[in-house]
N, C-alpha and C positions, 0 to 999 in steps of 0.2 A: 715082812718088814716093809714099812712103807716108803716111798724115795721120798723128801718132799725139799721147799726151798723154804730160806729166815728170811727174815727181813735185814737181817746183817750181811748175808752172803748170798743176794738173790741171785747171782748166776752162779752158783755153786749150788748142785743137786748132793744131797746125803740121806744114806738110809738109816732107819733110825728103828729103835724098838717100839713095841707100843706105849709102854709108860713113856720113853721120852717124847713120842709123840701129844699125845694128852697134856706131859709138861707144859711143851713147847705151845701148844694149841690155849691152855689157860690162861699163859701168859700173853697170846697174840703175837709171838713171832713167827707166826708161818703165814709166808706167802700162797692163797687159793691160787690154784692155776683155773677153777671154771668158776668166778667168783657170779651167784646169782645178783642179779639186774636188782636194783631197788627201782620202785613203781615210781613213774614218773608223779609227781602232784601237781595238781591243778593249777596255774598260774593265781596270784592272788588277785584280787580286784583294788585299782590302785585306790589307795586313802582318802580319804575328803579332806579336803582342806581345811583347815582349823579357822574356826571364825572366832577374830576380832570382837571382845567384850570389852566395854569400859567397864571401870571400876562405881559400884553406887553411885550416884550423889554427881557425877559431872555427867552434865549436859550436851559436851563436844563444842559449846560455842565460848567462843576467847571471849567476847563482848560480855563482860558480866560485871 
């Protein structure tokens, strides 16, 4: 029987059967006590900055 913790009562240890284990585990309420590491990823490379387009047809100069 395995001991484990919920995520409802995580400082309360209960042993449980194996079907309720599996239950419990499909639905995501068991707390891993040796939870593995996700892989760090690579910092992103920061964005370019967005350039500034006029629209068709104007010039940019007010004098017209």
């Amino acid at each position: 029987m395995p001991t484990i913790r919920t995520t409802m009562r995580p400082d309360q240890e209960l042993e449980v059967d194996d079907t309720e284990y599996a239950q419990l585990k499909s639905q995501g309420l068991l707390i891993e006590d040796n939870p593995t590491p996700e892989p760090e990823a690579e910092p992103a490379a920061p964005a370019a900055p967005a350039k500034k387009t006029t629209p068709s047809g104007v010039t940019g100069n007010k004098e017209s």
